[in-house]
N, C-alpha and C positions, 0 to 999 in steps of 0.2 A: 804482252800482258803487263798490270800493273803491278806494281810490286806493295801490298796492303800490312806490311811491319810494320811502316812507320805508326800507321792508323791503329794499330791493335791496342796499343798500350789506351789511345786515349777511349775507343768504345770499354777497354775494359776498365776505365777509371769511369766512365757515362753510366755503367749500369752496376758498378760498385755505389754509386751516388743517387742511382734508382730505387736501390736494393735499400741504401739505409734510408731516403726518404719514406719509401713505404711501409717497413718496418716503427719508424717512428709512427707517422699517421696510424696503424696499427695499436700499436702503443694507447697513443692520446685518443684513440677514440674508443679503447675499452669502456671508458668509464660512460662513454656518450652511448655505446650498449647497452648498460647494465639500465641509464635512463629513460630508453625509451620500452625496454620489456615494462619497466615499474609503470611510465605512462600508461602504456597499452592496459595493463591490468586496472590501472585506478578507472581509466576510460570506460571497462567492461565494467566497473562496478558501477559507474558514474548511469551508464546505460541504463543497471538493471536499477536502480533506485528510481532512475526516473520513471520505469517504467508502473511500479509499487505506489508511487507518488499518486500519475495518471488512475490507476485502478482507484486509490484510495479516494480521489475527487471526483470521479465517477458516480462511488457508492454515495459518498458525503449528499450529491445531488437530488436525492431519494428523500433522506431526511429532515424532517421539520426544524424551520430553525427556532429562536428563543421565542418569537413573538410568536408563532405558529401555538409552539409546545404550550405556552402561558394562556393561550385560547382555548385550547385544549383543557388545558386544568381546569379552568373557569367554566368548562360547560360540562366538566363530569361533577363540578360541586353543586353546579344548577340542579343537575340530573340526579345527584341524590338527594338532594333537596325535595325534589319533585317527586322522588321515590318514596321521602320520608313521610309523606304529605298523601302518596298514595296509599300507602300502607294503613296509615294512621283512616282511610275510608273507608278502609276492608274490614277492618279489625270487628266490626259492629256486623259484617254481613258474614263472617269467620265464626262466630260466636252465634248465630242465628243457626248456621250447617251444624254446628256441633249440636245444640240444642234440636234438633232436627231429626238427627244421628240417635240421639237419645232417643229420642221418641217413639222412631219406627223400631230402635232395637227392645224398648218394653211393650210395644204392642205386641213385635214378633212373638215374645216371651210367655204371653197372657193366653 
């Protein structure tokens, strides 16, 4: 058999030398921990923003834009315009009903 003395001392200086390398990387990459939870976190929010975003230009898509809206203005000023103009036609046939109204209520009376 071999005689494995001589060898002991240097396995046990190989894994005293394992032992403080790993320890060190241990060490030096707390910090590289602590960076990638904060990643991961920014990431999740990065997600849900975008996802807010998407919804938000979704809806956006629906809505008229300026020149849309400004046509719009322009045919409800038409419109009352048109209205003012209808009104003002009625007004003499409004006034006819009332007198009307009169009339049958003093016949009813008589």
């Amino acid at each position: 058999m071999m005689d494995l003395t001589p060898v002991i001392p240097w396995v046990s200086g190989l894994i005293s030398i394992i032992t403080l390398l790993t320890l060190l990387k241990n060490i030096l990459s707390s910090g590289e921990k602590e960076l990638d939870v904060r990643l991961k976190a920014a990431e999740t929010k990065l997600i849900e923003h975008d996802r807010r975003i998407q919804t938000i230009e979704g809806e956006m898509k629906h809505l008229p834009d300026r020149d849309a809206q400004h046509r719009m203005e322009l045919q409800l000023a038409e419109m009352n315009g048109k209205f003012a103009a209808l009104e003002e036609r009625l007004r003499p046939i409004a006034q006819v009903s009332i007198r009307l109204q009169e009339f049958m209520l003093e016949q009813a009376n008589k």
